[in-house]
DSSP file (Angstrom, degrees, kcal/mol; ACC not computed):
  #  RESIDUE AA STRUCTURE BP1 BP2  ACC     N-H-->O    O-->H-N    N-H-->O    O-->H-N    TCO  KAPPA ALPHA  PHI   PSI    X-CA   Y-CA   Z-CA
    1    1 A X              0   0    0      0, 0.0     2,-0.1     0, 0.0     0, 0.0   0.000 360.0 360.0 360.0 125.3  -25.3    8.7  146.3
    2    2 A X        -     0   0    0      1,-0.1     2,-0.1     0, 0.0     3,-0.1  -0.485 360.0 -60.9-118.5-162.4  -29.1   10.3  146.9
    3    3 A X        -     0   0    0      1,-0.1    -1,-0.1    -2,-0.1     0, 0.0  -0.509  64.0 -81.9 -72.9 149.0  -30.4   12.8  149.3
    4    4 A X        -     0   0    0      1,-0.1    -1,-0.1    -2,-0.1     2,-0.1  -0.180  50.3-143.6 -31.0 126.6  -30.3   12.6  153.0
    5    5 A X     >  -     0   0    0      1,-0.1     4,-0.7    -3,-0.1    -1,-0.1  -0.122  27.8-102.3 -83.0-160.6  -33.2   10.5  154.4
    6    6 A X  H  > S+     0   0    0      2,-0.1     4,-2.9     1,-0.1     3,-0.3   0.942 120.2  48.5 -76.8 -59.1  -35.3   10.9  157.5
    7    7 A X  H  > S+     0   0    0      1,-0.2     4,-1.8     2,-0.2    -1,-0.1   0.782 109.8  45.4 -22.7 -60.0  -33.2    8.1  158.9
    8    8 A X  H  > S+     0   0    0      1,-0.2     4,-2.5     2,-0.2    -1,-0.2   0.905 108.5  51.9 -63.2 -59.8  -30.4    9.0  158.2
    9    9 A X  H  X S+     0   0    0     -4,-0.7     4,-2.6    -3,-0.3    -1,-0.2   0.790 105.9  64.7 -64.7 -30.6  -30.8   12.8  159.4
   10   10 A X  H  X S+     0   0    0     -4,-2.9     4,-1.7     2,-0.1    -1,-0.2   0.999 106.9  40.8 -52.7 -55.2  -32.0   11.1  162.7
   11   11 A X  H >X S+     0   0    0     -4,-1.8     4,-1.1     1,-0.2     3,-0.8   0.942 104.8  59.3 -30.7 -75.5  -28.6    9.7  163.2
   12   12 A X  H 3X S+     0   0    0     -4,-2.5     4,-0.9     1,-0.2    -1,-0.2   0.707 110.6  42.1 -35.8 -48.7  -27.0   12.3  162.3
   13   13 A X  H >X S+     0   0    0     -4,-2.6     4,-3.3     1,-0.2     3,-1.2   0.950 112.3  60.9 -63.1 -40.8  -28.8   14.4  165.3
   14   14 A X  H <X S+     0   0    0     -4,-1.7     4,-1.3    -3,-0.8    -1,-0.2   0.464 112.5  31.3 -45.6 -27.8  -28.4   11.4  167.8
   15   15 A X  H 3< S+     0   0    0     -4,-1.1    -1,-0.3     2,-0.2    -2,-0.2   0.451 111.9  59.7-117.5   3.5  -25.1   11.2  167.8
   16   16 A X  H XX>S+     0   0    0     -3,-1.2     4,-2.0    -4,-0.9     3,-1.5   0.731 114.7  47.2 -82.3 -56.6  -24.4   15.2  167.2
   17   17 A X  H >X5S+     0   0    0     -4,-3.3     3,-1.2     1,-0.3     4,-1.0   0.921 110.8  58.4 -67.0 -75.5  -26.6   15.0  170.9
   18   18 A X  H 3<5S+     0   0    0     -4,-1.3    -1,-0.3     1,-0.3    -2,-0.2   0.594 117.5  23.1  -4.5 -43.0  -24.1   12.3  171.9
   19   19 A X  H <45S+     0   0    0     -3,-1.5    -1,-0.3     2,-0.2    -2,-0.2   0.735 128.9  37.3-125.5 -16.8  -21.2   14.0  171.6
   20   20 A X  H <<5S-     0   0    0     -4,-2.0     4,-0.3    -3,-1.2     2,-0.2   0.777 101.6-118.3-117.7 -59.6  -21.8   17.7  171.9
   21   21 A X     << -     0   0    0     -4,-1.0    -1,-0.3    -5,-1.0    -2,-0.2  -0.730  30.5 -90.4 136.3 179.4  -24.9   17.7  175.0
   22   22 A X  S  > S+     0   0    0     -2,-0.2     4,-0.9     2,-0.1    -1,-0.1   0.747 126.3  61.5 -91.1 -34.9  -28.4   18.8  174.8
   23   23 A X  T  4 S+     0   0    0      1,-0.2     3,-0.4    -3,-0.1    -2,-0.1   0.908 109.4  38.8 -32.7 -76.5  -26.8   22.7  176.2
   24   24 A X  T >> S+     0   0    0     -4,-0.3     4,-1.2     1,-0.2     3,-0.7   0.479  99.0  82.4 -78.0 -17.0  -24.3   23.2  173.0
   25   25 A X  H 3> S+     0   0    0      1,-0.3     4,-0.6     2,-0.2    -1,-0.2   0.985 102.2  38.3 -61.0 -60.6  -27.2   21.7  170.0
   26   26 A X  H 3X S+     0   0    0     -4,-0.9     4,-1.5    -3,-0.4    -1,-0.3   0.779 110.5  52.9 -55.7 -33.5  -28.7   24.9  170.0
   27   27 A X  H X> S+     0   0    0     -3,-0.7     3,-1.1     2,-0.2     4,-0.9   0.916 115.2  43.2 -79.7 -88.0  -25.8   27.2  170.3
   28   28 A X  H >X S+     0   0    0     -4,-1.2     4,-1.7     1,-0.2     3,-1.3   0.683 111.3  59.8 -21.6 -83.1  -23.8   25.4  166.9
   29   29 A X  H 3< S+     0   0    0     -4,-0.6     4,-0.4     1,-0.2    -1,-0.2   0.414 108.6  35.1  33.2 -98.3  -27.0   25.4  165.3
   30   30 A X  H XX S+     0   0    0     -4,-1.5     3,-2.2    -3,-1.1     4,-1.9   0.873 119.9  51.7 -70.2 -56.8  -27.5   29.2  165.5
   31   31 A X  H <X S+     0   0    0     -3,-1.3     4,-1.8    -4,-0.9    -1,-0.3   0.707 113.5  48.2 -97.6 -27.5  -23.4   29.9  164.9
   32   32 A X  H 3< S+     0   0    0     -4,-1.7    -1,-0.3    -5,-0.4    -2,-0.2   0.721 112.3  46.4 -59.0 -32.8  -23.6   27.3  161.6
   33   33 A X  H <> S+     0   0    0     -3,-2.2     4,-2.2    -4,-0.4     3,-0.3   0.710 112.4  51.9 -88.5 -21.1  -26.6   29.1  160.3
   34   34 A X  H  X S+     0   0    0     -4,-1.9     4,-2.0     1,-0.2     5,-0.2   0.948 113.5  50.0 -68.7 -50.1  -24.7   32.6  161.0
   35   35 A X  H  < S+     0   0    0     -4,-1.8    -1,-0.2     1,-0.2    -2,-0.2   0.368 100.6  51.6 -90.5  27.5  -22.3   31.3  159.2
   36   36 A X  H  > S+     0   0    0     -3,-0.3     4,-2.2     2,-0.1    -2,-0.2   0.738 109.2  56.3 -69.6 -46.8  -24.0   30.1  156.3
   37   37 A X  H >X S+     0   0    0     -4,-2.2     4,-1.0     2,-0.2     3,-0.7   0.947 107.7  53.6 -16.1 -86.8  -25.7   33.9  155.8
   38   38 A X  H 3X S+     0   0    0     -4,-2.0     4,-1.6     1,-0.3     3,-0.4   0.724 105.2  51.7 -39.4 -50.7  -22.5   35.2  155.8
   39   39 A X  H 3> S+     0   0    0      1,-0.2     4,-2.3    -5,-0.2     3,-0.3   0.889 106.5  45.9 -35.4 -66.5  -21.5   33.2  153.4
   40   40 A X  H <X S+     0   0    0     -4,-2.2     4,-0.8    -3,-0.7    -1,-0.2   0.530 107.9  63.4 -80.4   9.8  -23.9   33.6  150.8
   41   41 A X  H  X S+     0   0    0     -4,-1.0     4,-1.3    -3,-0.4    -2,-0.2   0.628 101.1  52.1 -58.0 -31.1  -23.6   37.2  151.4
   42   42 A X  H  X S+     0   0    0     -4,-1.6     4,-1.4    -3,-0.3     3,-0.5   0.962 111.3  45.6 -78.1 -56.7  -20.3   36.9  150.4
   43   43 A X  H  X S+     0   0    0     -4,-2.3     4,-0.6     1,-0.2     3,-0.5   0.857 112.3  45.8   8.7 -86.6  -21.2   35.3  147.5
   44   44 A X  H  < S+     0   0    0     -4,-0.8     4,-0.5     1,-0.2    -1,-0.2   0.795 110.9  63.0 -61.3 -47.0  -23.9   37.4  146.4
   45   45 A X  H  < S+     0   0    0     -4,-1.3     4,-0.3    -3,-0.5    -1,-0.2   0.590 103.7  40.5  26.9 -67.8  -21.5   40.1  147.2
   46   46 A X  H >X S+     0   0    0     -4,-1.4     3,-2.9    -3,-0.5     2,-1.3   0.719 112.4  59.8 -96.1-101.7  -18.8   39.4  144.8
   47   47 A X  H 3X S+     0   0    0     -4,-0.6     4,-2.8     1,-0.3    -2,-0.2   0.597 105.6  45.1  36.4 -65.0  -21.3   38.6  142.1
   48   48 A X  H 3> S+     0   0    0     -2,-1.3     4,-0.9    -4,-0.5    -1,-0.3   0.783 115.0  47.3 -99.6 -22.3  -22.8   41.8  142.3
   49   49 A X  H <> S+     0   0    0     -3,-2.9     4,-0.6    -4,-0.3    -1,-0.3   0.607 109.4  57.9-102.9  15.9  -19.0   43.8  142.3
   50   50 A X  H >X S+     0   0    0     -4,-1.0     4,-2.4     2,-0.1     3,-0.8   0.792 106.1  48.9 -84.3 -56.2  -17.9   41.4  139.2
   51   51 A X  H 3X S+     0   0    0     -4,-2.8     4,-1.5    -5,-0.3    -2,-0.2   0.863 113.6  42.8 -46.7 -21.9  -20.8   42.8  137.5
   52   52 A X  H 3X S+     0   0    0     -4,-0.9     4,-1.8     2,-0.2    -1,-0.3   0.882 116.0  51.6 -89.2 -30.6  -19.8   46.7  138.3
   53   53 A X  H <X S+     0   0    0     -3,-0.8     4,-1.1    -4,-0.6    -2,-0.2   0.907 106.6  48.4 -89.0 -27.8  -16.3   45.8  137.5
   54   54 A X  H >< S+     0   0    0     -4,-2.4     3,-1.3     2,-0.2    -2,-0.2   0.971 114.5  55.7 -49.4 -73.6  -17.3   44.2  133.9
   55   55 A X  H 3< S+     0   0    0     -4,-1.5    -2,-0.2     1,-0.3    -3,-0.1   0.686  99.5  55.7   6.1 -89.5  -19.4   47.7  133.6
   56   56 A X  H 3<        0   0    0     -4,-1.8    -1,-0.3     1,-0.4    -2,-0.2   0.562 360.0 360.0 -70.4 -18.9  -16.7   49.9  134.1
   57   57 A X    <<        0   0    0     -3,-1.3    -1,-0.4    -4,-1.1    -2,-0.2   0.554 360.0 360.0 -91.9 360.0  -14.4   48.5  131.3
């Protein structure tokens, strides 16, 4: 199993424009990338209060 090609990632849009419309592409997008942020906020987040909690003991 290797990295995503160019091909591949073509598909992938072509038939995400297939099934969702040219409208919505943009709108997931944006709400996939908000919720990736968030995510590795959360992350980063807990991280950062394991270290304070380690501290305190």
């Amino acid at each position: 199993m290797g990295r995503i090609g160019f091909g591949e990632l073509v598909l992938i849009l072509a038939v995400a424009l297939l099934f969702f419309g040219a409208q919505r592409l943009p709108e997931i997008g944006s709400a996939l990338g908000k919720a990736i942020r968030e995510f590795n906020a959360a992350l980063k987040g807990e991280a950062k209060d394991d270290k304070d909690a380690a501290g305190k003991n």
